[in-house]
C-alpha positions in Angstrom: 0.0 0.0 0.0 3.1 2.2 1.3 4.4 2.0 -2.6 1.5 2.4 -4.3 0.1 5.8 -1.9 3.8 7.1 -3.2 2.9 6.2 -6.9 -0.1 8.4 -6.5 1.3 11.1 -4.4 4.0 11.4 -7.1 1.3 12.1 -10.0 -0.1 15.0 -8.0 3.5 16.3 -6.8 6.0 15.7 -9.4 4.9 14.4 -12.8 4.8 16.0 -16.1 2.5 17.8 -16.4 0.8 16.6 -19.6 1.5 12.9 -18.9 -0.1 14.0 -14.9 -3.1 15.6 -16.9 -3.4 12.5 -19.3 -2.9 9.7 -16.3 -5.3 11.1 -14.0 -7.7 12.7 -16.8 -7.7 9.6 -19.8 -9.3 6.9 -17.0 -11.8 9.2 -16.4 -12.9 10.0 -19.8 -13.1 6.7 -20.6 -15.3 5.7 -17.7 -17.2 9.0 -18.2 -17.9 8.2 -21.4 -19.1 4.8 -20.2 -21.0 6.3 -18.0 -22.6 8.4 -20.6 -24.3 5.2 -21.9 -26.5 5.1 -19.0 -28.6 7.8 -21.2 -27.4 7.1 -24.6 -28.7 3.2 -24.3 -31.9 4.4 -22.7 -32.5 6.5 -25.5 -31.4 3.9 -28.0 -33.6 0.9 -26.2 -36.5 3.4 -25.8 -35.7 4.3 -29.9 -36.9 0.6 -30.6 -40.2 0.5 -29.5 -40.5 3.5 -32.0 -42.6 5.9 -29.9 -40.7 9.0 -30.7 -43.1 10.6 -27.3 -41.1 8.5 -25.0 -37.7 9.7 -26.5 -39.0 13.1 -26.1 -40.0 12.4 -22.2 -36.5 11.0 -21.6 -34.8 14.3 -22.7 -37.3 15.9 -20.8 -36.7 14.2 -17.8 -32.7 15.0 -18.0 -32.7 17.8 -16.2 -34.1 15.9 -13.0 -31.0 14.0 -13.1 -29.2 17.1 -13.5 -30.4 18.9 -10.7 -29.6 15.3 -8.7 -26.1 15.2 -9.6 -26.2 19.1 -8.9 -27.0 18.4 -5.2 -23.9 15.2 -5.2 -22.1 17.9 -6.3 -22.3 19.8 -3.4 -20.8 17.4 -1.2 -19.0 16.0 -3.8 -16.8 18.7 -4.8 -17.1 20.9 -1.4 -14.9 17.4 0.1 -13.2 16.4 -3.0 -11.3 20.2 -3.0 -10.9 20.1 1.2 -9.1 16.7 1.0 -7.2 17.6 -1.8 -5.7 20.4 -0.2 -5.2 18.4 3.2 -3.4 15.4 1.5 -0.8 18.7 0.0 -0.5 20.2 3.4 0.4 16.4 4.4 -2.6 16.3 7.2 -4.1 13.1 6.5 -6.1 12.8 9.6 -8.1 15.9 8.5 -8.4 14.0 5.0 -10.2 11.1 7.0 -12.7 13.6 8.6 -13.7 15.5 5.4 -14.3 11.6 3.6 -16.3 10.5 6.6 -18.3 14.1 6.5 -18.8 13.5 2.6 -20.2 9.8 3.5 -23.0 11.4 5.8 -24.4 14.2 4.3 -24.9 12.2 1.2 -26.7 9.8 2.6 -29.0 12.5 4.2 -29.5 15.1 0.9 -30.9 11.7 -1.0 -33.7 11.4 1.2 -34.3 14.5 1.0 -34.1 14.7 -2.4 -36.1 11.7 -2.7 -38.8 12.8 -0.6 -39.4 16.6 -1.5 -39.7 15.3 -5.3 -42.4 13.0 -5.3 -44.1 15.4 -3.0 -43.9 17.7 -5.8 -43.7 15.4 -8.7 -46.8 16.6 -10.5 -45.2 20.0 -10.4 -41.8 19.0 -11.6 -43.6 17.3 -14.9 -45.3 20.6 -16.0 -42.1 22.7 -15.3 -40.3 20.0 -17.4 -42.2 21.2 -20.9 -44.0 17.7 -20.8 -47.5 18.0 -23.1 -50.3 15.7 -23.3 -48.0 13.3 -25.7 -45.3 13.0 -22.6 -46.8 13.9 -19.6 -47.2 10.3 -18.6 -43.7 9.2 -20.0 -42.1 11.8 -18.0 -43.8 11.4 -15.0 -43.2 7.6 -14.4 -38.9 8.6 -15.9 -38.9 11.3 -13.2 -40.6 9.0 -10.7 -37.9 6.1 -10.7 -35.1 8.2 -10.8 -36.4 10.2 -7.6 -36.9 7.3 -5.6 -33.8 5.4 -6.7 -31.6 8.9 -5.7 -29.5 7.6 -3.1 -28.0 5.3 -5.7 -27.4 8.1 -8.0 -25.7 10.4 -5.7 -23.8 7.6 -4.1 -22.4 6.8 -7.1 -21.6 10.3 -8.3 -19.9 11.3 -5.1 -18.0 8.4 -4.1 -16.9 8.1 -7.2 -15.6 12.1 -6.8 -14.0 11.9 -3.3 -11.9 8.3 -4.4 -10.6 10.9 -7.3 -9.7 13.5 -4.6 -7.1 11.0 -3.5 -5.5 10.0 -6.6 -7.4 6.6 -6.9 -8.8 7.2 -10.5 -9.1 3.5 -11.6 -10.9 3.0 -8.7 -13.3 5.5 -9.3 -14.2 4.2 -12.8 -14.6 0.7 -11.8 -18.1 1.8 -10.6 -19.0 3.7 -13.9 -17.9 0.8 -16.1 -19.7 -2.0 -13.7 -23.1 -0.4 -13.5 -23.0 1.2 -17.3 -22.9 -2.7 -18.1 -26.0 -3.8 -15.7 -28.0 -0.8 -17.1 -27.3 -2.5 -20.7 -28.1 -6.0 -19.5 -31.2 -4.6 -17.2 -32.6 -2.1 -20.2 -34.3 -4.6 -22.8 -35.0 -7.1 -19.9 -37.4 -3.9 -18.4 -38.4 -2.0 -21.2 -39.3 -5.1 -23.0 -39.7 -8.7 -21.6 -41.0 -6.8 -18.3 -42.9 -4.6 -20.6 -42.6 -1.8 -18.4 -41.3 0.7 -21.7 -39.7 4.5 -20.5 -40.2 3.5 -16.7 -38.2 0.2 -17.3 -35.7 2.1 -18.5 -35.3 4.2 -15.5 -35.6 1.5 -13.6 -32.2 -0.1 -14.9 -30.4 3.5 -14.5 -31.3 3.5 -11.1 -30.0 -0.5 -10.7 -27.1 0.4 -12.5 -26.0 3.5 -10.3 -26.8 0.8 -6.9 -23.6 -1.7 -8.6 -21.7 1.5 -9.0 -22.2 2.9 -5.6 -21.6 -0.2 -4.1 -18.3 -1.1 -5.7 -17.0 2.4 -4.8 -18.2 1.4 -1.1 -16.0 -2.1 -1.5 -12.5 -0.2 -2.4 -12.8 1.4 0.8 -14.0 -1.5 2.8 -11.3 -3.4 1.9 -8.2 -1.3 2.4 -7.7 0.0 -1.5 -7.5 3.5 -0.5 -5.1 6.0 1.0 -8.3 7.3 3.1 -10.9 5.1 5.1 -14.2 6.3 6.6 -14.8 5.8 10.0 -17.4 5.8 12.9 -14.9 8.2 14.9 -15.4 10.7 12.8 -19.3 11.0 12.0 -19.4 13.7 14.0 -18.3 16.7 12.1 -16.1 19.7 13.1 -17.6 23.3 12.5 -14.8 24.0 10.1 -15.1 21.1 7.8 -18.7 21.4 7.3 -17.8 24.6 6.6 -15.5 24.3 3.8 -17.5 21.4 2.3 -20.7 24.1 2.1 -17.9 26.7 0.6 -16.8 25.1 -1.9 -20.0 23.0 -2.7 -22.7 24.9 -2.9 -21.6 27.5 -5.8 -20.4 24.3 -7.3 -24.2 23.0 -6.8 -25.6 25.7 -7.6 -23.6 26.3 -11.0 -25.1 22.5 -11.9 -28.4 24.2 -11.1 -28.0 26.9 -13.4 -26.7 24.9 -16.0 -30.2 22.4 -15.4 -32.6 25.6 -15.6 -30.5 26.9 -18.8 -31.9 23.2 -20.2 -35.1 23.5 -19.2 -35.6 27.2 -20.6 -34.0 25.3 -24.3 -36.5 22.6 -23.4 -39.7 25.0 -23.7 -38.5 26.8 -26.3 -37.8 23.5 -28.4 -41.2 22.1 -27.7 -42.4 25.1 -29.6 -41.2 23.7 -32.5 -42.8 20.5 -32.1 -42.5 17.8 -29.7 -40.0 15.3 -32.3 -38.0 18.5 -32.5 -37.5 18.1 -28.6 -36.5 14.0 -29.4 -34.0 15.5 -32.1 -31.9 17.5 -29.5 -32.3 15.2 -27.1 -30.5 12.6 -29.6 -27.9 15.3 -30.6 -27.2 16.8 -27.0 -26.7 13.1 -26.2 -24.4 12.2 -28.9 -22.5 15.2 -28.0 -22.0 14.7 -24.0 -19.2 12.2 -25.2 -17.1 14.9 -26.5 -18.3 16.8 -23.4 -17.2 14.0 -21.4 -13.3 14.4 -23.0 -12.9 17.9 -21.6 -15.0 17.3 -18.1 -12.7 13.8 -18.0 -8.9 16.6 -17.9 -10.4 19.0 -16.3 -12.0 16.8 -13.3 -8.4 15.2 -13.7 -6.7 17.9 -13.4 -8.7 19.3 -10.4 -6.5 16.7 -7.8 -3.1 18.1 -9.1 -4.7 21.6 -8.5 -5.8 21.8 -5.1 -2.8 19.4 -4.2 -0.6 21.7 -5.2 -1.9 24.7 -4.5 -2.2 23.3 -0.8 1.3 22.9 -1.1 2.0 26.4 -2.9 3.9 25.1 -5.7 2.1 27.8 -8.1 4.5 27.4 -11.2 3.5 23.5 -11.0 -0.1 24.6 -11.1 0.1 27.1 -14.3 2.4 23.5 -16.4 -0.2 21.6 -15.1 -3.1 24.3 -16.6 -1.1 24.8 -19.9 -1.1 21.5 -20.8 -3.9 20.5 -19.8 -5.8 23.6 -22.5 -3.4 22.2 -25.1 -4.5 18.5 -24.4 -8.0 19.0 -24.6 -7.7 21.5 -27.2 -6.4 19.2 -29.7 -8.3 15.9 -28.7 -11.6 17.9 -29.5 -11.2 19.1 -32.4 -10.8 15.6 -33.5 -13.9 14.5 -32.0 -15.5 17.5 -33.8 -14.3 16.7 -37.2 -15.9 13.3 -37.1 -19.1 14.8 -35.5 -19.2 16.8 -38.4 -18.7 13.7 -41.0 -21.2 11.1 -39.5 -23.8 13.3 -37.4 -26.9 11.8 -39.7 -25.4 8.6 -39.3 -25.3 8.4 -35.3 -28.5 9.8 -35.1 -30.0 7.3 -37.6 -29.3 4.7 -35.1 -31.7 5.8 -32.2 -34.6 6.9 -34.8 -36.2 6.2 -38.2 -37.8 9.4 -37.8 -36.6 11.2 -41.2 -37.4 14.4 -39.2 -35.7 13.5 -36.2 -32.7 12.3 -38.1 -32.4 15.7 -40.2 -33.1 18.0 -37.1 -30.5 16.3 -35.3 -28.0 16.2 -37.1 -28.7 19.7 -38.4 -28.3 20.3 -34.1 -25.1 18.2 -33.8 -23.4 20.1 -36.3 -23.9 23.0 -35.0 -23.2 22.3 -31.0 -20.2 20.1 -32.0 -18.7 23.9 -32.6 -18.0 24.3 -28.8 -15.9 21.3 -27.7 -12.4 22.9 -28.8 -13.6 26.0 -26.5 -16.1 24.5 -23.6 -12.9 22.7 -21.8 -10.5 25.3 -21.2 -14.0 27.3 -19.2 -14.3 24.0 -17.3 -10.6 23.5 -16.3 -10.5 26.6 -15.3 -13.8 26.6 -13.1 -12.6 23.2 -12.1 -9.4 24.8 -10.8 -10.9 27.7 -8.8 -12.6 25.0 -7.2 -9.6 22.4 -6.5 -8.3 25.9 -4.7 -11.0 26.3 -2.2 -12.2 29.6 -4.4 -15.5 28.9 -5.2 -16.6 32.5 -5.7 -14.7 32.2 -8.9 -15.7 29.2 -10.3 -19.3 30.3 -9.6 -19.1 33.6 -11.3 -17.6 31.9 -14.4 -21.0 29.6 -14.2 -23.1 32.8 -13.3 -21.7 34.8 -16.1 -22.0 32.1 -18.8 -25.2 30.6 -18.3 -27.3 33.4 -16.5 -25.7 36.3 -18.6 -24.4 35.0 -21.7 -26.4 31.8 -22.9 -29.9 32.2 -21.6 -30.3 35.8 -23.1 -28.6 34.8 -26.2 -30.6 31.9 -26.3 -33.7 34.2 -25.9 -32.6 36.6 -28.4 -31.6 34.7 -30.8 -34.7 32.6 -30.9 -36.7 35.4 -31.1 -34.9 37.0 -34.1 -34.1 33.9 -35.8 -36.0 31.5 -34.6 -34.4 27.2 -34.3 -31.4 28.7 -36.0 -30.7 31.2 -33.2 -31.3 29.0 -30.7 -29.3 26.5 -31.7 -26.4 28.8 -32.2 -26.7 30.5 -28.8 -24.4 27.8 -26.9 -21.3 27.9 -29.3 -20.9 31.7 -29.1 -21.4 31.8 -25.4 -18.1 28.8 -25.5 -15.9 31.1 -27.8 -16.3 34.6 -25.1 -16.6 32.3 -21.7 -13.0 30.4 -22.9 -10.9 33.5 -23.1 -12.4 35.2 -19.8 -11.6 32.0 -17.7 -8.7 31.4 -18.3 -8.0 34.7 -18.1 -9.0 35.2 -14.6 -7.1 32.0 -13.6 -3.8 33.2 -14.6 -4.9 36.2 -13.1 -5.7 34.7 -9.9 -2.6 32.4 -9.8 -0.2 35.2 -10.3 -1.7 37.1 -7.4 -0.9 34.3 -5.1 2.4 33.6 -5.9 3.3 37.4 -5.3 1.5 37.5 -1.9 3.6 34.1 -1.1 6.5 35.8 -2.1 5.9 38.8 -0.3 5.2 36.7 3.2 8.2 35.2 2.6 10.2 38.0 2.2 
């Protein structure tokens, strides 16, 4: 174990850069990008019973597990960033506390997550978009994935705080596990069970139990460099208060990004309800690019706050250089084959020749922000890694409530499905250059205040 902590410790502290941003990011992107298949075989198995309603009410019902990972984000990130930073100012024991803290209030914002949604369920539907077509669909969706949210949220944020500590395989182990069960459970449900779009959520919700569970087993058994433990469920003022720092703009930037959805949900469905099933299909096809730059910059958040807990500031600005260049260059190749084969992937969830035209025509034209979206993310990824949520959240604030909702508005308004469509990739091309902007910025300034202490 002694070797293998030093392994990972040596990734955060002393590696190349660009080989440190590729070994913690790549194992993420692939198991992101398995766990993307949660929602990309849902939408394929739902695609065969050829009721393009229920495709709609899945992309409808997105946002609901949005707003759930939101909340895991909270507590996710908020103790992800704190143990970070402990593990670089070498005070494990405080490392412990914050995992143990992060264990707990999971567990507790599930069922209340759980319980204030079906309360309100009816509610949620309407604010969805849903119409007579997919009110139904959407309800029973929305109605599975709210009481299976402990399983969700597990999954998310166990999976986030084993990252925190280097253990990246480990972290995927649970995506790749429970992506598989929710392909082996999806045609067994929707089908032989005959229980069509709530089937479907069923098996998300089974897969996300395997995947929490596994997580669970690495620490169990001894895998990690941190263990939870009884002695610490009682949490210390100042750790619940860091979690809450840094979680709640990072919540509440997930939030944003969810109600920015559901205000391009409404508009869409003015268009029709199949053009809502199109950008479903395209926004789905396109979260695996997204998943490349969320895979670095999530990867890259460890060597962040690790280092910046140690103050080794030139390390962090290698480490943010390469990791821009990295993604950069990886997206535009995923763009360019977007851009060659978007009829053909969305040919294979639909025989709709109007879904399969809309959607590509969407693809095409949301495929434009990947070589920009990542270097925003790193860089709000970062601020948070640093225990600076303020920053991260004003990036968020700025780009969804400033920049992309009113474009999206605008533009729809002036030139109608064309605007809106086009109202995401400009908002990319201004948010990357003021991010990273500001991180420089912000990195500079505290290596001149070190200094100055110093001296």
């Amino acid at each position: 174990m002694k070797a293998e902590e030093d392994k990972r410790i040596y990734t955060l502290r002393k590696e190349k850069p660009m080989t440190a941003v590729a070994k913690m990011g790549a194992p993420l992107i692939a198991g992101m990008i398995i766990m993307v298949l949660y929602n990309l075989v849902d939408t394929y198995f739902i695609g065969l019973t050829k009721d393009d309603f229920q495709l709609a009410a899945v992309n409808l019902s997105y946002p609901v597990m949005m707003i759930t990972i939101a909340i895991s984000n909270m507590i996710g990130t908020g103790a992800s960033s704190l143990i970070g930073r402990s593990l670089g100012a070498r005070d494990k024991e405080k490392a412990n506390h914050t995992l143990t803290v992060g264990f707990s209030l999971t567990v507790v914002n599930s069922i209340i997550v759980m319980a204030s949604g079906l309360v309100f369920l009816p509610w949620i539907v309407n604010g969805l978009g849903a119409q007579s077509n997919t009110y139904s669909y959407t309800e029973q969706y929305v109605s599975v994935l709210l009481i299976g949210s402990i399983f969700t949220m597990g999954n998310y944020t166990f999976g986030q705080l084993l990252r925190s500590e280097g253990s990246v395989k480990y972290s995927i182990a649970g995506m790749i596990a429970g992506t598989i069960v929710n392909i082996i459970l999806d045609p067994l449900f929707i089908f032989t069970f005959g229980l069509a779009v709530r089937g479907a959520a069923i098996a998300t919700i089974l897969g996300n139990a395997v995947g929490m569970g596994i997580s669970i087993l690495f620490y169990i058994t001894g895998k990690t460099l941190l263990k939870p433990s009884v002695k610490y469920i009682i949490p210390k003022a100042d750790i619940i208060k860091e979690i809450f720092w840094v979680g709640v703009p990072a919540s509440l930037e997930t939030l944003l990004t969810s109600a920015a959805y559901i205000v391009n949900n409404n508009l869409a469905v003015s268009y029709g309800e199949l053009t809502v099933a199109a950008i479903g299909i395209a926004q789905k096809i396109l979260s695996l690019g997204n998943y490349i730059y969320q895979g670095y910059a999530a990867g890259t958040q460890p060597i962040m706050g690790f280092n910046y807990g140690a103050g080794n500031y030139k390390r962090m600005k290698e480490v943010l250089r390469a990791g821009v260049i990295l993604v950069s260059i990886t997206e535009l190749a995923v763009m360019a084959v977007y851009g060659i084969l978007a009829p053909v992937f969305i040919d294979i969830f639909t025989d709709s020749e109007i879904v399969i035209e809309t959607g590509a025509k969407v693809l095409r034209t949301l495929m434009l922000i990947l070589p920009f979206v990542g270097a925003t993310s790193m860089s709000r990824m970062s601020f948070q890694a640093m225990g600076k949520p303020v920053y991260a959240f004003v990036i968020t604030l700025v780009r969804q409530l400033f920049l992309y909702v009113p474009l999206l508005l605008v533009l729809n308004y002036f030139l109608g499905f064309n605007g809106m469509i086009w109202a995401q990739p400009i908002t990319e091309i201004i948010m990357m250059a003021c991010s990273v902007s500001l991180l420089l910025n912000t990195i500079k300034k505290e290596e001149k205040n070190a200094l100055s202490v110093r001296n």
